[in-house]
C-alpha positions as CSV (number, residue, x, y, z in Angstrom):
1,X,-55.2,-151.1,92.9
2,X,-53.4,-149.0,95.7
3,X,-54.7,-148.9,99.1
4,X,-55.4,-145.4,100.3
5,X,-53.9,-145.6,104.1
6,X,-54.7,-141.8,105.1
7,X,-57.8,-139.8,103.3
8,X,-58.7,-136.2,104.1
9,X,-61.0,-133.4,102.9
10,X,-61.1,-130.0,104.9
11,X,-62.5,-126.7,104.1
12,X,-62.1,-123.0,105.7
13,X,-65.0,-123.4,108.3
14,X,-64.1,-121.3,111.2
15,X,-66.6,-118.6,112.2
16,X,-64.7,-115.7,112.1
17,X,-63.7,-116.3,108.2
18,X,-67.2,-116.5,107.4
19,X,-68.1,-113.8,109.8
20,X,-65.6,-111.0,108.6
21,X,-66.7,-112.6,104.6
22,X,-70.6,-112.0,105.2
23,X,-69.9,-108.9,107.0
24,X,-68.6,-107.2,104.3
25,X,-70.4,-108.4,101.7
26,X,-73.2,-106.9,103.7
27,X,-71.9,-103.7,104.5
28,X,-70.9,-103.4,100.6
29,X,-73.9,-104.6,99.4
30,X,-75.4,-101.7,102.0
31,X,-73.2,-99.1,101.0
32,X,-73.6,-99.7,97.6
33,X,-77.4,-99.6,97.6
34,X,-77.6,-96.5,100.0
35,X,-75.1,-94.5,98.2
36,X,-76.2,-91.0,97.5
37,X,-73.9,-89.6,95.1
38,X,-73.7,-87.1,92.2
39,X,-74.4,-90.1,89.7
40,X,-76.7,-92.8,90.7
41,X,-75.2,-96.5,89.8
42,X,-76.7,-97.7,87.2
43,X,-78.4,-101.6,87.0
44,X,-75.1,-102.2,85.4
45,X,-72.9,-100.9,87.6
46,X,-74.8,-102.6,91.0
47,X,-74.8,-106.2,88.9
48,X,-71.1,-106.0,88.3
49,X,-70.1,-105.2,91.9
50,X,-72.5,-107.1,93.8
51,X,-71.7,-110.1,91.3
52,X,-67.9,-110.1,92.2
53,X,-68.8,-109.5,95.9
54,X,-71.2,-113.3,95.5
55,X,-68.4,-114.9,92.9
56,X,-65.6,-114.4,96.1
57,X,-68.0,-115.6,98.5
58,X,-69.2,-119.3,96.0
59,X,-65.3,-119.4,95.9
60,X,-64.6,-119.6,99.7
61,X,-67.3,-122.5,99.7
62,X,-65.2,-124.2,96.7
63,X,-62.1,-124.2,98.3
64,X,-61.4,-127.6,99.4
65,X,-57.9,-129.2,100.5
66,X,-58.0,-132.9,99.8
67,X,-55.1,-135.0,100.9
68,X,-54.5,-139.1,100.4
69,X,-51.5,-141.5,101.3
70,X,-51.4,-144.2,99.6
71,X,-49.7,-147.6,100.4
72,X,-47.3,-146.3,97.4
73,X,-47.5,-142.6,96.8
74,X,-48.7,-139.4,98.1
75,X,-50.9,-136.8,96.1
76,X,-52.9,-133.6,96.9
77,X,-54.8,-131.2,95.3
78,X,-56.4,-127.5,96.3
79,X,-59.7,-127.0,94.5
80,X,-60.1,-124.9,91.9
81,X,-56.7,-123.9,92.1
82,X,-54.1,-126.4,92.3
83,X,-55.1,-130.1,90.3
84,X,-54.0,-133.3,91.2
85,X,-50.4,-133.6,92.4
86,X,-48.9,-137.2,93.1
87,X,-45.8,-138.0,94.4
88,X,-44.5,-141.5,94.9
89,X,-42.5,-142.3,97.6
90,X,-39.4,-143.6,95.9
91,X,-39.7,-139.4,95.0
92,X,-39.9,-138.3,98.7
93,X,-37.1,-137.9,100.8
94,X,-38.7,-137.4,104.2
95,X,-42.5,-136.9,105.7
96,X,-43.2,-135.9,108.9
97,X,-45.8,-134.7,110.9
98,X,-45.3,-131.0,112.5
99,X,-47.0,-128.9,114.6
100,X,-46.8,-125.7,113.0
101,X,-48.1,-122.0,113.5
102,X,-49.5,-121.0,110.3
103,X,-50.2,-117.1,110.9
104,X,-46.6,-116.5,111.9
105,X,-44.6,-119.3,109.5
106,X,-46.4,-118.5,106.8
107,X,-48.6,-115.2,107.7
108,X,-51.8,-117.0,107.5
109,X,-53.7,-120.0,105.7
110,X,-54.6,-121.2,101.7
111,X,-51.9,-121.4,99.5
112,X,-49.0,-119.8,101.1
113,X,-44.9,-119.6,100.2
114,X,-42.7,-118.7,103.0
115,X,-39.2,-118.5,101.5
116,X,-38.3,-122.0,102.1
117,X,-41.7,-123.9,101.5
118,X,-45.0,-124.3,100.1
119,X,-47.8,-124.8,102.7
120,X,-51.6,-125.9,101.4
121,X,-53.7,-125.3,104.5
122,X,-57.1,-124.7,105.5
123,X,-56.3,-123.9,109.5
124,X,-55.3,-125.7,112.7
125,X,-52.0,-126.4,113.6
126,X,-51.1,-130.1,112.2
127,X,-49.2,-130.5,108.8
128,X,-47.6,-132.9,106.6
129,X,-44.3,-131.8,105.8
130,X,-42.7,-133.1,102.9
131,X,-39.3,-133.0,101.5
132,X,-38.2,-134.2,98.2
133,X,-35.5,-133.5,95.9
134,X,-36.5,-130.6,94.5
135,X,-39.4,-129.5,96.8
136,X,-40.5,-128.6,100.3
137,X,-44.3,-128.2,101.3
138,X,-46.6,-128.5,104.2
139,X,-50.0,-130.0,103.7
140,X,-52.4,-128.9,106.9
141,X,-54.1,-131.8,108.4
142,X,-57.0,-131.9,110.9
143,X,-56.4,-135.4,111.6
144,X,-52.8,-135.8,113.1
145,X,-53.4,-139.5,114.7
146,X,-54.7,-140.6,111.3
147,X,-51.5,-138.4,109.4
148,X,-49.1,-140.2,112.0
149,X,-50.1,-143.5,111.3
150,X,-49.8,-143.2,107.3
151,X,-46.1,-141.5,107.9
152,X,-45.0,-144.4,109.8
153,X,-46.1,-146.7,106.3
154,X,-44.2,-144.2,104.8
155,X,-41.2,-144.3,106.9
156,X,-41.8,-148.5,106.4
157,X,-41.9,-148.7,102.9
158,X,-38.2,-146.2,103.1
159,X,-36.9,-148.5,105.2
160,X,-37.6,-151.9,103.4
161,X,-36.5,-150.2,99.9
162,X,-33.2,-150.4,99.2
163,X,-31.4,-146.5,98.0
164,X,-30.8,-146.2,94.3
């Protein structure tokens, strides 16, 4: 079995998300039941739209960014959007952690493509970038001592491999 050297879980938890979320569900929720126009919504019509308006709010609390570095491999995964991804490191080229600044390198948080990479993030400003062949991406981190630490296994086990 592989030893899991760096584990994370993170979420979108800052207060202004779920402020400007709630806020307009409320306000639509409000303006849909205080509506006075010609036609009056029907039962219907107020299920539907409140229904999408709870649906984006449940997904919010899904998302989840879960990250683990492995004595022998590195995988990821965005819930619900993005499954499992593993990448072993005889696949990765470099890791390193970065200090980013996600609103202007990649306008903003989630699942974001700026041109030249991928970035998977939830907020803050740590990230795991890594480089391999064929890809580029940034994985956020809210633990950048922990991050560090797993890199430099990462930049051990490069450095006792031998190149192919």
């Amino acid at each position: 079995m592989t030893q899991v050297n760096f584990q994370e879980t993170q979420r979108f938890r800052q207060i202004w998300i779920w402020t400007l979320i709630l806020g307009i569900t409320g306000f639509s929720i409000g303006s849909l039941y205080f509506s006075k126009g010609e036609s009056p919504l029907t039962v219907g019509d107020l299920t539907f739209q409140i229904g999408i308006l709870l649906l984006v709010n449940v997904l919010f609390l899904c998302l989840t960014l879960s990250t683990r570095i492995a004595s022998d491999c590195l995988s990821f995964r965005y819930f619900p959007f993005i499954r499992w991804r593993k990448f072993r490191f005889e696949d990765i080229e470099t890791m390193e952690l970065i200090q980013y600044d996600g609103l202007f390198e990649y306008r903003g948080w989630g699942i974001k493509w700026n041109g030249d990479s991928w970035s998977y993030t939830t907020g803050g400003k740590w990230g795991i970038l890594v480089k391999t062949k064929n890809k580029k991406f940034l994985l956020g981190t809210q633990n950048p001592e922990g991050a560090k630490q797993a890199i430099a296994q990462f930049i051990a086990f490069k450095s006792a491999t031998p190149e192919s």
